[in-house]
C-alpha positions as CSV (number, residue, x, y, z in Angstrom):
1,X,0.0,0.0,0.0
2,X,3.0,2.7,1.0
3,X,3.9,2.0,-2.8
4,X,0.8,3.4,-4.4
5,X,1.6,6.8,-2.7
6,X,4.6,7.7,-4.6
7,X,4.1,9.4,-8.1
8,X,5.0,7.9,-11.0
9,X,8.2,8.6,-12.2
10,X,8.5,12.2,-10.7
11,X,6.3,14.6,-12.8
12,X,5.6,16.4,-10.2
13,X,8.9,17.7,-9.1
14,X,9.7,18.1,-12.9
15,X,6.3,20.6,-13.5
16,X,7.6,22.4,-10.1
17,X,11.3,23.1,-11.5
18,X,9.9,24.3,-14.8
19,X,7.7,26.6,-12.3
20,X,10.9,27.5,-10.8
21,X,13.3,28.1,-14.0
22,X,10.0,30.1,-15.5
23,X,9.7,32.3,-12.3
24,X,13.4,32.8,-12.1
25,X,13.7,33.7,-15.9
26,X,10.7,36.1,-15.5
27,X,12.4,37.7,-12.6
28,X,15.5,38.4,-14.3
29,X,14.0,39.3,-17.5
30,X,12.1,41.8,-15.1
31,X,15.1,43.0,-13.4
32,X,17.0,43.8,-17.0
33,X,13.7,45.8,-18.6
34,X,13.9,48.0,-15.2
35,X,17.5,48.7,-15.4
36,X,17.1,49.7,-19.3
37,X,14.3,51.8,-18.4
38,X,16.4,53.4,-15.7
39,X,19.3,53.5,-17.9
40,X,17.1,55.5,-20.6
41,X,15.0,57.9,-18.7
42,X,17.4,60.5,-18.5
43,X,18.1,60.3,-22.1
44,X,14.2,60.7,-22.8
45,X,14.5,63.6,-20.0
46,X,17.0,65.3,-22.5
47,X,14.9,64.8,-25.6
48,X,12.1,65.7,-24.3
49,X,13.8,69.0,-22.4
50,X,14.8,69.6,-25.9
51,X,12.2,70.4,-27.5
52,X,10.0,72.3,-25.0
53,X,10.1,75.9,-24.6
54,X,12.3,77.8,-21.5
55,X,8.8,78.6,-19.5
56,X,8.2,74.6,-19.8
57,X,11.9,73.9,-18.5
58,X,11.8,75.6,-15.6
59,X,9.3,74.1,-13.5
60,X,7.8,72.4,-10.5
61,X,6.2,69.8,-12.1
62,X,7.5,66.2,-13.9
63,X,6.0,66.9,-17.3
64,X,8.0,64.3,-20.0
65,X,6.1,65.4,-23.2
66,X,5.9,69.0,-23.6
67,X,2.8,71.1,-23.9
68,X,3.9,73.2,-27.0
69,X,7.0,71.1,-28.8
70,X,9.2,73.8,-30.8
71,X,12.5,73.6,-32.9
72,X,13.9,76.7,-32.1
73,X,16.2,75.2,-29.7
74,X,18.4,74.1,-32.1
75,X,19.5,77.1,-34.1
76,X,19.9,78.8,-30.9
77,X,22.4,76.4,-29.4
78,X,24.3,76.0,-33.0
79,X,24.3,80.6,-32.8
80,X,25.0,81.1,-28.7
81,X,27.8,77.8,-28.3
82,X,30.3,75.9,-30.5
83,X,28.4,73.1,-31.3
84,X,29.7,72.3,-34.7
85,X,32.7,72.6,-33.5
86,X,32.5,70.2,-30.5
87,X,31.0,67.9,-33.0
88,X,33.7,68.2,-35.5
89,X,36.2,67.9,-32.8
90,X,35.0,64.8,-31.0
91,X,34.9,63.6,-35.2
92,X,38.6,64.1,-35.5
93,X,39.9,62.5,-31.9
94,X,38.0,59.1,-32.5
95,X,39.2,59.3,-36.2
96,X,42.3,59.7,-35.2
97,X,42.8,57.4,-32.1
98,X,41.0,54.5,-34.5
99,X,43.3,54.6,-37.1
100,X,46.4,54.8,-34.5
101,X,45.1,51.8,-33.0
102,X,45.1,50.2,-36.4
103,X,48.2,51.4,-37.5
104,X,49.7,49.4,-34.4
105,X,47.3,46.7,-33.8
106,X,47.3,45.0,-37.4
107,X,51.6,44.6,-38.1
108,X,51.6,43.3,-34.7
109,X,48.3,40.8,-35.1
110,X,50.1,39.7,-38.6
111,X,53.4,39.0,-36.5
112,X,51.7,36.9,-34.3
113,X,49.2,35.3,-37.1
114,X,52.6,34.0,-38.9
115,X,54.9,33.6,-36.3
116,X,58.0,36.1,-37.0
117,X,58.5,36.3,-32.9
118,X,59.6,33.3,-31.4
119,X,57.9,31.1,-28.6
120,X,59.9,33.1,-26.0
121,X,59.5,36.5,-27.4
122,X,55.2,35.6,-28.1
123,X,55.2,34.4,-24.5
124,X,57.1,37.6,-22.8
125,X,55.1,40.0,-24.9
126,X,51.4,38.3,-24.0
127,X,52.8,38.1,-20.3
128,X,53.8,41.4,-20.1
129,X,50.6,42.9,-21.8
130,X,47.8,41.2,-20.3
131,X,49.8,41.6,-16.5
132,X,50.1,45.5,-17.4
133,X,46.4,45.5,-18.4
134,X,45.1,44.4,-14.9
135,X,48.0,45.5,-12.4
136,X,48.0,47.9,-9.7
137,X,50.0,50.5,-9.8
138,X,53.8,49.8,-9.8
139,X,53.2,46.3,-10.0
140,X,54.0,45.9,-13.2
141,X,57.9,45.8,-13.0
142,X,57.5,42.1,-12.1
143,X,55.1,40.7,-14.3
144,X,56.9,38.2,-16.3
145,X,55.7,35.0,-16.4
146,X,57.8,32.7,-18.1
147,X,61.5,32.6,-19.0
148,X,62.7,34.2,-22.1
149,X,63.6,30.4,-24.3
């Protein structure tokens, strides 16, 4: 008789951790749409603060979309600031740092890809990159790993 009490071949506890993994997966799913909101409201603050006009800026109340919407923002800040400027600026830096980067990342990806350095020299060189990536400060005069072949 104490055999006719157990349940046939667990379906129970297999419905309860699908319960479980959907809950958990819910949860998290929840948890990543709130940071993303969170994570986006201040840029819909800006938009939105964009467009409105100075009497609609200045106030008491959390308004998102504004009552009368206007363009005239923009001119102004391209005639009062530098904007173009800035722009052109901020252009030129990540122009310029990505073709640097480039201009030493691929000769040195190609010497590793065929194998001009030796064992030794690839080993030192990965050691002493990837220590001086992640070490404190001033640890880094002692980072080698392995002994030059």
């Amino acid at each position: 008789m104490a055999s006719l009490a157990r349940p046939v071949s667990g379906v129970g506890a297999v419905g309860a951790t699908r319960l479980s993994r959907r809950l958990t997966r819910g949860a998290v799913h929840a948890l990543v749409i709130l940071l993303c909101a969170i994570t986006l409201f201040p840029m819909l603050w800006m938009l939105s603060t964009s467009f409105k006009i100075p009497n609609e800026v200045f106030t008491r109340d959390i308004q998102i979309l504004p009552r009368t919407p206007t363009l005239s923002n923009f001119p102004d800040a391209f005639q009062y600031f530098p904007v173009a400027y800035w722009f052109w600026n901020s252009l030129l830096i990540a122009v310029v740092t990505t073709a640097g980067k480039l201009a030493i990342s691929i000769p040195a990806a190609f010497a590793f890809a065929i194998g001009l350095l030796s064992f030794g020299w690839t080993c030192l060189l990965l050691t002493k990159f990837s220590k001086r990536s992640f070490a404190r400060q001033g640890d880094w005069e002692n980072s080698y790993a392995c002994e030059p072949l």
